[in-house]
Each structure stands twice: as C-alpha cells, then as structure tokens.
C-alpha positions in Angstrom: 0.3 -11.6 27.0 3.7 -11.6 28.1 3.8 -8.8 30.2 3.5 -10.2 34.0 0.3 -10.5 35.0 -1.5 -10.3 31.5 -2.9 -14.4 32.0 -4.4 -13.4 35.8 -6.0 -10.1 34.8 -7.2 -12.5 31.2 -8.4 -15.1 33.5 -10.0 -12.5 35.5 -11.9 -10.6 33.0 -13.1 -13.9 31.4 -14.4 -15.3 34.8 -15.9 -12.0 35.3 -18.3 -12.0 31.4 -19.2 -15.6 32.2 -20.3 -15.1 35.7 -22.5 -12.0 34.1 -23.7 -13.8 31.3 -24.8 -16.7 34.1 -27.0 -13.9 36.1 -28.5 -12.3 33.2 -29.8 -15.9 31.8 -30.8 -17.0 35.6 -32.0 -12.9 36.1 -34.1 -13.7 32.7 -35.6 -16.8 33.3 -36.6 -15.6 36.6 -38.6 -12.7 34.4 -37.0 -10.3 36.0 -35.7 -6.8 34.9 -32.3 -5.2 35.8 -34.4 -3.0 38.0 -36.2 -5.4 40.0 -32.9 -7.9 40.5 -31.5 -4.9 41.7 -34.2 -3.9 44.6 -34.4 -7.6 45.4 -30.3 -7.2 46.3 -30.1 -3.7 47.7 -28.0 -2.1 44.7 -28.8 0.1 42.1 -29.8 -1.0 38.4 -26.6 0.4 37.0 -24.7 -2.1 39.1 -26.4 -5.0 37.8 -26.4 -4.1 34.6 -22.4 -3.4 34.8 -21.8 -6.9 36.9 -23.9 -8.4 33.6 -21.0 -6.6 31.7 -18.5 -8.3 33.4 -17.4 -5.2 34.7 -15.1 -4.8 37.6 
C-alpha cells in the first residue's frame, strides 16, 4: 500500500463488500430474491447481484 492512493481505493473497496453484505442480509430477511429486489428498484438482477459483490 504505498503507492498513492492504495488506502482510498482499500477503503473504498472495503466500504463497498460491507455495504453489499448489509443488502443481501436486509434483501434476505426481507425474503426476497435478487430478481425481485431488482424490479422493486428499477435495475436489472445482475446489478444487484454485482452491488452484493461489492462491485464498482
């Protein structure tokens, strides 16, 4: 991590598995699948499922 930058884009990718691990509990208490979080919100399954992945 000492290139410039490393701890932001760290910090960033950690923030971003821990916010998708919060909506896939919340999504499965809710009983809901990826599918029908996904028409609830207007996106496409693949985009929840990738936001659950903590994927940019």
């Amino acid at each position: 991590m000492s290139r410039p930058g490393a701890g932001a884009a760290y910090e960033a990718a950690r923030i971003r598995f821990e916010l998708g691990v919060a909506v896939r509990l919340r999504r499965e208490q809710s009983r809901l699948s990826q599918t029908e979080l996904a028409e609830r919100i207007g996106l496409e399954r693949p985009a929840v499922a990738g936001f659950e992945a903590g994927k940019p």
